[in-house]
VOFI-411294 format. One record per residue (C-alpha): residue number from 1; residue in three letters; y, z, x. Coordinates in Angstrom, 2 decimals, padded with zeros to 5 digits. Example, Ala and Ser with C-alpha at 12.3 -4.5 7.8 and 13.67 -1.06 7.14 Angstrom:
<nodes>
   k   r   north      up    east
   1 Ala -004.50  007.80  012.30
   2 Ser -001.06  007.14  013.67
</nodes>
This chain:
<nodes>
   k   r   north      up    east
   1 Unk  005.05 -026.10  031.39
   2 Unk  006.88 -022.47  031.26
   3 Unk  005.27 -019.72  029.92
   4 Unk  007.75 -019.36  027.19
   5 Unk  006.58 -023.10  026.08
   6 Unk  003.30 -022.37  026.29
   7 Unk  003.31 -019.22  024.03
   8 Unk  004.96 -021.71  021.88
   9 Unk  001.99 -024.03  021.82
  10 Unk -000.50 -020.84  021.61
  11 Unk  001.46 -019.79  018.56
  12 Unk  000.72 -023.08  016.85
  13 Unk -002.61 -023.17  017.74
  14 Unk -003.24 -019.70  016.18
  15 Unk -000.87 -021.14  012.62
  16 Unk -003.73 -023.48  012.22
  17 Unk -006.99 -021.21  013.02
  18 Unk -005.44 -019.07  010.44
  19 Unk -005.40 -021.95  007.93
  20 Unk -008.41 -023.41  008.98
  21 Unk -010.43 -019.89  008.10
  22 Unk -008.25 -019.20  005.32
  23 Unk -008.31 -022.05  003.27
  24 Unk -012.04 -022.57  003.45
  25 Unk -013.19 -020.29  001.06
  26 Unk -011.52 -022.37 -002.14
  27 Unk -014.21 -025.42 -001.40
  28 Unk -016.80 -023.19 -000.61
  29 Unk -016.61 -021.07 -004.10
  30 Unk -018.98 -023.91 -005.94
  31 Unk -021.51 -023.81 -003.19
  32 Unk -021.73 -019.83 -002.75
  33 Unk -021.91 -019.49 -006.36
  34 Unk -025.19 -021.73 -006.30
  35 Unk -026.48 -020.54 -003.43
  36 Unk -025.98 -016.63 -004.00
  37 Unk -026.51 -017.63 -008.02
  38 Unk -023.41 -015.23 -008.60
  39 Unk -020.98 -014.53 -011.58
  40 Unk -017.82 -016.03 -011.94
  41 Unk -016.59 -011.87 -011.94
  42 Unk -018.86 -011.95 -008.42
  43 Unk -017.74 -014.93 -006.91
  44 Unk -013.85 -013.73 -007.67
  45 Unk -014.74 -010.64 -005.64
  46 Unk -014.74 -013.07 -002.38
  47 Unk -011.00 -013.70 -002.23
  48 Unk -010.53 -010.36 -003.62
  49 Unk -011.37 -008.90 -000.44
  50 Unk -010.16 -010.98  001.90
  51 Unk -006.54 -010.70  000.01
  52 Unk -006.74 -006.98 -000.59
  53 Unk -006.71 -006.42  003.22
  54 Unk -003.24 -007.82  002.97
  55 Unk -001.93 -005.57  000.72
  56 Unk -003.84 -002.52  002.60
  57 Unk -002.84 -003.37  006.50
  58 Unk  000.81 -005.47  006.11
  59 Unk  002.78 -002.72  006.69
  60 Unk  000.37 -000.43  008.83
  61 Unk  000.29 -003.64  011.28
  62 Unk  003.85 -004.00  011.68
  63 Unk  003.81 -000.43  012.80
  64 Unk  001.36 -001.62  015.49
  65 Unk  003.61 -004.42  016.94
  66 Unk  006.37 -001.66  017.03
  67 Unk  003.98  001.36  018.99
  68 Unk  002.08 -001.13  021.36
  69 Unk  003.37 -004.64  021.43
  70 Unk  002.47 -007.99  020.45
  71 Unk -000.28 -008.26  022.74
  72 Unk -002.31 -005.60  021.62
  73 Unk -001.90 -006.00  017.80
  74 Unk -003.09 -010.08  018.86
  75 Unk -006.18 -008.41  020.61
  76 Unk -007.49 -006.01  017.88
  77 Unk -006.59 -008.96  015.31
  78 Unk -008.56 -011.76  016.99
  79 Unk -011.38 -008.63  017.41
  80 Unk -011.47 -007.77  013.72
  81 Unk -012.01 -011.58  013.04
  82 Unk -014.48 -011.98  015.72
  83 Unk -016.55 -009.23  014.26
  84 Unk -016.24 -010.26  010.80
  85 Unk -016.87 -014.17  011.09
  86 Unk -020.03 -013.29  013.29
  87 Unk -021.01 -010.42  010.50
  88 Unk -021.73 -013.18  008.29
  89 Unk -022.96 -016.07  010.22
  90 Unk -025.93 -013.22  011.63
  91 Unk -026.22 -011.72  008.41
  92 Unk -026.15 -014.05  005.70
  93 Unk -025.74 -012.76  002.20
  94 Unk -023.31 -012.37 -000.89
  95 Unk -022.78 -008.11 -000.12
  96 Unk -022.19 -009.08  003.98
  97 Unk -019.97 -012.15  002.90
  98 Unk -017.28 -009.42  000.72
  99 Unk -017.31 -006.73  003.70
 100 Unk -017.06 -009.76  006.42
 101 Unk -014.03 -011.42  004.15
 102 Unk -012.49 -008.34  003.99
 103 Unk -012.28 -007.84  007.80
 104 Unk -011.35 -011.20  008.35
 105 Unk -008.60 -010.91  005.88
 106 Unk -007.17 -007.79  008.03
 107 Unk -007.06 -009.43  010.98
 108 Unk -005.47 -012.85  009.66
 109 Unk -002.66 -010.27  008.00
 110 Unk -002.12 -008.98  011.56
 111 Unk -001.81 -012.11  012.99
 112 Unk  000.74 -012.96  010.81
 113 Unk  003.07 -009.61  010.83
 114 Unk  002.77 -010.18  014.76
 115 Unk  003.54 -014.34  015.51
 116 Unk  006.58 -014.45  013.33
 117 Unk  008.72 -012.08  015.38
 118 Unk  006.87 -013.61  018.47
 119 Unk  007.69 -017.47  017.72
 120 Unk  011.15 -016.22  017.46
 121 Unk  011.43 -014.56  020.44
 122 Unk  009.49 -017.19  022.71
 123 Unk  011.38 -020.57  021.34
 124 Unk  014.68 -018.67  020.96
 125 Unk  016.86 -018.07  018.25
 126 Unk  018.40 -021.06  018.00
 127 Unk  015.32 -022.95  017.49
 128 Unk  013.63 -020.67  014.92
 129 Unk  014.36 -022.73  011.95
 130 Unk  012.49 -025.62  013.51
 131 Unk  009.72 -023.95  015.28
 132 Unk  008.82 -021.97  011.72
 133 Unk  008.83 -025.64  009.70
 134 Unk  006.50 -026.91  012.74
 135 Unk  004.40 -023.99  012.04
 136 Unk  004.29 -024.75  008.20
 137 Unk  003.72 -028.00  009.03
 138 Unk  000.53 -027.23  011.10
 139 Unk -000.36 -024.64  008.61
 140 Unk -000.79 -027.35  005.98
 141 Unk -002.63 -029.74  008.61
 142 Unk -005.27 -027.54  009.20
 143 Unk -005.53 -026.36  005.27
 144 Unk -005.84 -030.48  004.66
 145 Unk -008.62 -030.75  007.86
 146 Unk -010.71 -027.93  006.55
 147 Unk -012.25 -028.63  003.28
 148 Unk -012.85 -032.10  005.06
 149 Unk -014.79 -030.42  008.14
 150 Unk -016.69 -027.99  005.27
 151 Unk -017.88 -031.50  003.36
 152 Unk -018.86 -033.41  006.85
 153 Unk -020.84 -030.04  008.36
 154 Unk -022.45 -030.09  004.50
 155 Unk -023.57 -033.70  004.96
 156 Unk -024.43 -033.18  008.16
 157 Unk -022.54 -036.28  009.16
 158 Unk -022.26 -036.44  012.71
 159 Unk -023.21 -034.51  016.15
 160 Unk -021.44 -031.25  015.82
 161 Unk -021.97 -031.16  011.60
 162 Unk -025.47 -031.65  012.55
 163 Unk -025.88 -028.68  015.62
 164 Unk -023.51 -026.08  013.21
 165 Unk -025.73 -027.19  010.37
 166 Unk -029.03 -026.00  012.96
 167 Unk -027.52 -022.43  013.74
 168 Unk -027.93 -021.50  009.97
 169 Unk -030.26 -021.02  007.17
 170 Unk -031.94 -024.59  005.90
 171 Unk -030.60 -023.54  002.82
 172 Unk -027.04 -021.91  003.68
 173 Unk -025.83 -024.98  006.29
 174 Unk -022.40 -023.55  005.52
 175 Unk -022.91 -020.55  007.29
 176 Unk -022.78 -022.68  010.48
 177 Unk -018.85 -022.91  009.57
 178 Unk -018.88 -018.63  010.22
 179 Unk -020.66 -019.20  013.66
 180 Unk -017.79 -021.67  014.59
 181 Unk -015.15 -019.28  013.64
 182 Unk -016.80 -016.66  015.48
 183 Unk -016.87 -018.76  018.71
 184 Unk -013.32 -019.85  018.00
 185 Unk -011.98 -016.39  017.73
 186 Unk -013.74 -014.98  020.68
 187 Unk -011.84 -018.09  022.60
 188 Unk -009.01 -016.70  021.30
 189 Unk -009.91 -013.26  022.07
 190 Unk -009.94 -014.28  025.87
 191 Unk -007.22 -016.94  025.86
 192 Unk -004.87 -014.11  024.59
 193 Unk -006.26 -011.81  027.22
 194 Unk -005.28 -013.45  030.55
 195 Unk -002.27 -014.82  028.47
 196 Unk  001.48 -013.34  029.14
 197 Unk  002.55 -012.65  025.82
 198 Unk  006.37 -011.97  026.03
 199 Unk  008.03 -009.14  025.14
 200 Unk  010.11 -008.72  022.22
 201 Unk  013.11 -006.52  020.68
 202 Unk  012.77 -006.89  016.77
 203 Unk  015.62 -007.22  014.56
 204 Unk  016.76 -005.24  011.95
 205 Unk  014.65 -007.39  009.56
 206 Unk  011.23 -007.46  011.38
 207 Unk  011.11 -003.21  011.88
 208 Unk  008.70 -001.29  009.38
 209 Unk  011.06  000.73  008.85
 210 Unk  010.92  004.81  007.98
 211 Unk  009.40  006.19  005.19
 212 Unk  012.42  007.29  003.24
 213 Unk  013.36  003.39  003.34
 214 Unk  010.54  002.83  001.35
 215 Unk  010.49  004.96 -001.14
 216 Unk  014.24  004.09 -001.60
 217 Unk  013.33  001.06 -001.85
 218 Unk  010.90  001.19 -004.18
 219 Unk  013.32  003.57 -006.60
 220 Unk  014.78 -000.15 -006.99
 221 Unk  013.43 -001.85 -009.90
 222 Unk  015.18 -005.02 -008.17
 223 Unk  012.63 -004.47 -005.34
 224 Unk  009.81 -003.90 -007.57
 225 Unk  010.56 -007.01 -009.45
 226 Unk  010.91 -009.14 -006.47
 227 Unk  007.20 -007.82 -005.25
 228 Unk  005.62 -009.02 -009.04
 229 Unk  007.24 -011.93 -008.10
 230 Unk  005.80 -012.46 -004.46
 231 Unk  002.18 -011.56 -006.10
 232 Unk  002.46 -014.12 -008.90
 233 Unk  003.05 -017.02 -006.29
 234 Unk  000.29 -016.08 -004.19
 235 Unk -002.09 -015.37 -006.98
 236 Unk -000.90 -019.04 -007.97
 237 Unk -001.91 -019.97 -005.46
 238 Unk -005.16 -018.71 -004.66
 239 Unk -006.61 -019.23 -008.90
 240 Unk -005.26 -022.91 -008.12
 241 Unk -007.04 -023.56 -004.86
 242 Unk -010.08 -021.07 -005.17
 243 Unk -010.99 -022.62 -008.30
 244 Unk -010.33 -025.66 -008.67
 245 Unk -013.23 -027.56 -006.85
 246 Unk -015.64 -024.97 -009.98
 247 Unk -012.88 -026.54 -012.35
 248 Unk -013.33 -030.20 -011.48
 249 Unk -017.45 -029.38 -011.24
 250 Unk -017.87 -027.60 -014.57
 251 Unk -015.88 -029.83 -016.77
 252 Unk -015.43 -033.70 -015.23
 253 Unk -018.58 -033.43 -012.73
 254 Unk -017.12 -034.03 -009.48
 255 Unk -018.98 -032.82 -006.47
 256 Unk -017.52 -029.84 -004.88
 257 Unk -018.86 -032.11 -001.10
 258 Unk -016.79 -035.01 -002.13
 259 Unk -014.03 -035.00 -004.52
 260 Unk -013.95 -031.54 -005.22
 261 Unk -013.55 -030.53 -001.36
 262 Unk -010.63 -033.55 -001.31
 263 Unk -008.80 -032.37 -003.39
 264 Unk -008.43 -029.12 -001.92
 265 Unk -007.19 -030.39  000.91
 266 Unk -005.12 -032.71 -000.55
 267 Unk -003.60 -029.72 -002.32
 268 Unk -002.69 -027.74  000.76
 269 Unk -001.44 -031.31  002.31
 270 Unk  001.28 -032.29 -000.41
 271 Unk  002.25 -028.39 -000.23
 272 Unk  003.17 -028.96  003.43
 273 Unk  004.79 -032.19  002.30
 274 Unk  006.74 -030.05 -000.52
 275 Unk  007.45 -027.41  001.61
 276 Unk  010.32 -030.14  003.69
 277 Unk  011.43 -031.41  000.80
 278 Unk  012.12 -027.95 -000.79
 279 Unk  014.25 -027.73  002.59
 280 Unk  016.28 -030.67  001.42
 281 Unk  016.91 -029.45 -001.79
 282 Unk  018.09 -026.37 -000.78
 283 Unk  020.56 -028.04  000.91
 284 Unk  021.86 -029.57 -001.51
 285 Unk  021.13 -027.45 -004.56
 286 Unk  021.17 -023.40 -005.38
 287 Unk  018.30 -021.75 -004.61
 288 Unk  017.60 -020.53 -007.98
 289 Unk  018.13 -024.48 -009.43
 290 Unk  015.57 -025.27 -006.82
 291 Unk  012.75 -022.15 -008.32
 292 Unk  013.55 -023.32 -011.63
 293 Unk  012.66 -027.06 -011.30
 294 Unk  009.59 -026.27 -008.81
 295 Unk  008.43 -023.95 -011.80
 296 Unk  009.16 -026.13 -014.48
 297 Unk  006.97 -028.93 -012.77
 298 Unk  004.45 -026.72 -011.81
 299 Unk  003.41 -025.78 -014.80
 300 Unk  003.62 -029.54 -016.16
 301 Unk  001.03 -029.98 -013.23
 302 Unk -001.30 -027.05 -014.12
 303 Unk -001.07 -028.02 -017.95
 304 Unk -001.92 -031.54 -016.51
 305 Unk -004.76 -030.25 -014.81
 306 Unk -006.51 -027.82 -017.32
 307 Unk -006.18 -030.16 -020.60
 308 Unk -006.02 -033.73 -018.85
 309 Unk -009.14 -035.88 -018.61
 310 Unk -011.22 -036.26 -015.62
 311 Unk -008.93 -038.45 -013.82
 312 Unk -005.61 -036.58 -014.50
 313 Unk -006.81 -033.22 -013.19
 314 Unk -008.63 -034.70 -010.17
 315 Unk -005.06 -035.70 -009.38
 316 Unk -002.87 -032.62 -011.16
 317 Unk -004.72 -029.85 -009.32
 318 Unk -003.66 -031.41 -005.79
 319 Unk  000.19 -032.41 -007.19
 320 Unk  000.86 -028.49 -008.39
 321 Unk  000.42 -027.88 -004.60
 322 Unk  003.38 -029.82 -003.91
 323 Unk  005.20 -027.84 -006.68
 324 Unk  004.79 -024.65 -005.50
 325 Unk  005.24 -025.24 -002.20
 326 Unk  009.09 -023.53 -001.48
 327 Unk  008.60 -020.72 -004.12
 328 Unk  007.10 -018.11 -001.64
 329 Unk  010.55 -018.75  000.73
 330 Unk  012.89 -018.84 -002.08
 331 Unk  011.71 -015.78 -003.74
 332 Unk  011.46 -014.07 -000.69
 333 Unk  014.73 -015.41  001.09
 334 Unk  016.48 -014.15 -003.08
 335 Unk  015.32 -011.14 -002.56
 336 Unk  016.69 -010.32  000.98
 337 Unk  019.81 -011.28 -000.33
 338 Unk  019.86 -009.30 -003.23
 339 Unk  018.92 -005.94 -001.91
 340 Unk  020.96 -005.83  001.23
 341 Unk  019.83 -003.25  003.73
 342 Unk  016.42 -001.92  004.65
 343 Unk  015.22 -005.25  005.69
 344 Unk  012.54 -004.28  007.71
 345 Unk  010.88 -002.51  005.31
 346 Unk  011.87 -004.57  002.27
 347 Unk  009.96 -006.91  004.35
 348 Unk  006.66 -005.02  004.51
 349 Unk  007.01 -004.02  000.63
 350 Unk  007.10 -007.58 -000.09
 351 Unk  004.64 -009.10  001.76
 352 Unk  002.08 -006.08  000.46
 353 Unk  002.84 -008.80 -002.37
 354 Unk  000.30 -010.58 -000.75
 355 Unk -002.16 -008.31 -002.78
 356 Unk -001.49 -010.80 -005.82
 357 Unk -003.85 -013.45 -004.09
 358 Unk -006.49 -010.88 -004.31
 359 Unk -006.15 -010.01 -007.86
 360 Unk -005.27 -012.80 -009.72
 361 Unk -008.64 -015.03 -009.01
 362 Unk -010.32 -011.95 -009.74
 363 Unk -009.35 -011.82 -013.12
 364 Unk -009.08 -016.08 -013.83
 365 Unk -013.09 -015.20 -013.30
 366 Unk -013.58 -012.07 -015.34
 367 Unk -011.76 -013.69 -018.09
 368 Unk -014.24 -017.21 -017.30
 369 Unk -017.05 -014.96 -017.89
 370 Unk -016.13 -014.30 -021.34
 371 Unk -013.95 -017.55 -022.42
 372 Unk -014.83 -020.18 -019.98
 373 Unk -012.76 -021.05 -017.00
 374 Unk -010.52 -023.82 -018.84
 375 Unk -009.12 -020.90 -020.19
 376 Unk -009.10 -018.24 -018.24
 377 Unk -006.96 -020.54 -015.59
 378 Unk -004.14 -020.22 -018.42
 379 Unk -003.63 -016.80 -016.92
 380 Unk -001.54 -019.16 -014.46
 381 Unk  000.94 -020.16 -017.08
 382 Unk  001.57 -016.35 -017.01
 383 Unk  002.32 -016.19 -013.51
 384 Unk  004.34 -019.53 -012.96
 385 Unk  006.66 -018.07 -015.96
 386 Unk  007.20 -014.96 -014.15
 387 Unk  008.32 -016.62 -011.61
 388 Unk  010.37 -019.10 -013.64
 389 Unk  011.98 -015.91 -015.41
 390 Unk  013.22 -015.27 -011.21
 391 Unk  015.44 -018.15 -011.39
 392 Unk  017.28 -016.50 -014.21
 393 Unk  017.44 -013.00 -013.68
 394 Unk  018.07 -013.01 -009.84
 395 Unk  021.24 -012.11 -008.51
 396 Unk  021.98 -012.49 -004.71
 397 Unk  024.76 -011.33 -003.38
 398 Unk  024.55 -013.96 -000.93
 399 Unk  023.86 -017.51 -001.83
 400 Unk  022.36 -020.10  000.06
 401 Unk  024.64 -022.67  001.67
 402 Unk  024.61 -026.03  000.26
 403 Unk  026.73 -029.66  001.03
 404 Unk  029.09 -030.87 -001.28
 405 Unk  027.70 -034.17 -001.75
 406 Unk  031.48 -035.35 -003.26
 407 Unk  033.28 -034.15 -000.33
 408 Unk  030.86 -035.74  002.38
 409 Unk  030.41 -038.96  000.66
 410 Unk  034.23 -039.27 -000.35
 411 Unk  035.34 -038.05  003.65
 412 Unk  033.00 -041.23  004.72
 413 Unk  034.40 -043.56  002.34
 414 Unk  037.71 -042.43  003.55
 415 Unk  036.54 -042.97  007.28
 416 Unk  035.55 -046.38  006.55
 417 Unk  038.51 -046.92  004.92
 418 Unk  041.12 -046.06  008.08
</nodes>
């Protein structure tokens, strides 16, 4: 195996630690809420952090793959993780858990700023496109696998459940998942040491970029627009899967261990499923056409979910994963090809956007605190129409390419035909 393969297959493994850690925290919002007896307003805080260190290091970071490389910025990300998982899993406790989220959250931002630009420059251009899908693809595996390996370790069922489970607290077993992470990113820590991480030359659309780009940029109410719209999807995205195992709990009595955790992963599955069959449509269809029906159906889904009876929204909850699944590209690809120069840092501006997945559950449990969470999750109605207003008021100056369906059906029929 060549080196350039094997940074391939390191790259892969690293798309689904990040998941893996990531994705945890939406099953594990019922538990830490009983166990640390918080606040809905409290237990929001949690992805809070871990989101806000997007939106604080994005841009910083991508000016550390530019001064020192992709090795180093891979180094002090898997570091910052390190510390933080460990933080926790040593020192158990609801004020340790926000700091050690936090820290984890800006090393995961790192990471990604950093194996983008890498994956592209160890598979090769010409195999981008399908190396990025693959990486989606494992993305959503993992997000499926770990609400599934945070049920087993809370059952206890089987040998490694049951020695995780004995590194903990009797009454915090999930903190055995933070001494896991710790050991897995202190592998990775080492792994990415004696690794030869390839060099890179960035294009045009993976530099920071200056300061005067940005604040050009953001003299653009087109740019400014496009951001909203980045931090509605992923504060979508994080009410829907941070709350929904509390949802199911509060209302229809599901346990957060069993059906609850399931459906959580299930949600994060059928997005990776949605995700390649958003590609298909956008072969076929506008881009725009595309964000309008994924929006329209999303919110069908969520409306499903909130107002439906117990059966309905133990199903909706995981289906609105599959709806949402292509808005983060489309909006993002719609913007690049609206605003046409300064990609770099258009780039950076947009995934600070990440900052929405921070917010947003923060306020779905303020609001729960005073109205109940049935209806503070309507605050997601306000965010999928924002996003449904995109496929209206954006204008790209470049459109995505599509088939004609008439012309390739009617040049087989008249190959057939000869």
């Amino acid at each position: 195996m060549n080196n350039r393969s094997l940074t391939v297959g390191y790259i892969l493994v690293v798309w689904f630690v990040i998941s893996f850690v990531t994705n945890i925290i939406g099953p594990l919002m019922p538990v830490i809420i009983k166990d640390f007896q918080l606040s809905l307003t409290l237990a929001g805080l949690l992805p809070f952090a871990f989101f806000l260190a997007y939106g604080v290091i994005s841009i910083p970071a991508g000016l550390m793959v530019e001064r020192v490389g992709p090795k180093v910025t891979l180094l002090c990300a898997f570091a910052l993780n390190m510390v933080g998982a460990l933080a926790l899993a040593i020192w158990p406790g609801y004020a340790v858990a926000v700091g050690a989220l936090f820290v984890i959250g800006l090393g995961m931002a790192m990471l990604q700023v950093v194996i983008n630009p890498l994956m592209r420059a160890a598979g090769g251009e010409q195999h981008f496109a399908f190396f990025s899908v693959l990486g989606q693809l494992v993305f959503g595996l993992a997000s499926f696998v770990s609400p599934l390996a945070f049920a087993a370790l809370m059952k206890k069922s089987g040998g490694v459940s049951q020695w995780l489970a004995g590194l903990a607290p009797p009454e915090l077993p999930w903190i055995g998942l933070y001494w896991l992470f710790g050991g897995l990113f202190a592998a990775a820590l080492l792994i990415t040491l004696v690794m030869r991480i390839p060099s890179m030359q960035l294009k045009d659309d993976e530099r920071a970029g200056t300061l005067g780009a940005y604040v050009e940029l953001l003299k653009d109410s087109r740019v400014r627009l496009f951001f909203l719209g980045i931090a509605a999807y992923v504060g979508t995205e994080q009410c829907l899967a941070n709350w929904m195992s509390q949802f199911l709990s509060t209302y229809h009595g599901y346990s957060p261990l069993a059906e609850g955790a399931k459906a959580v992963g299930l949600f994060w599955g059928l997005m990776s499923i949605g995700c390649v069959v958003g590609l298909v449509l956008l072969k076929l269809l506008d881009a725009k056409i595309v964000l309008r029906l994924f929006s329209v159906l999303a919110i069908a889904c969520v409306a499903a979910a909130l107002f439906g009876g117990a059966e309905l929204s133990l199903w909706a909850f995981p289906a609105s994963g599959f709806c949402i699944s292509a808005m983060f590209s489309i909006i993002f690809a719609l913007s690049l090809n609206s605003v046409l120069q300064n990609h770099g840092a258009l780039s950076g501006i947009l995934c600070s956007g990440i900052l929405g997945g921070a917010v947003a559950p923060l306020i779905v449990g303020a609001l729960g605190e005073q109205i109940g969470l049935r209806l503070a999750m309507t605050f997601v109605f306000l965010l999928l129409g924002y996003i449904l207003s995109i496929s209206f008021w954006a204008k790209p100056q470049v459109r995505n390419e599509t088939i004609d369906l008439r012309r390739l059906f009617g040049g087989s029929a008249r190959a057939a035909t000869e």
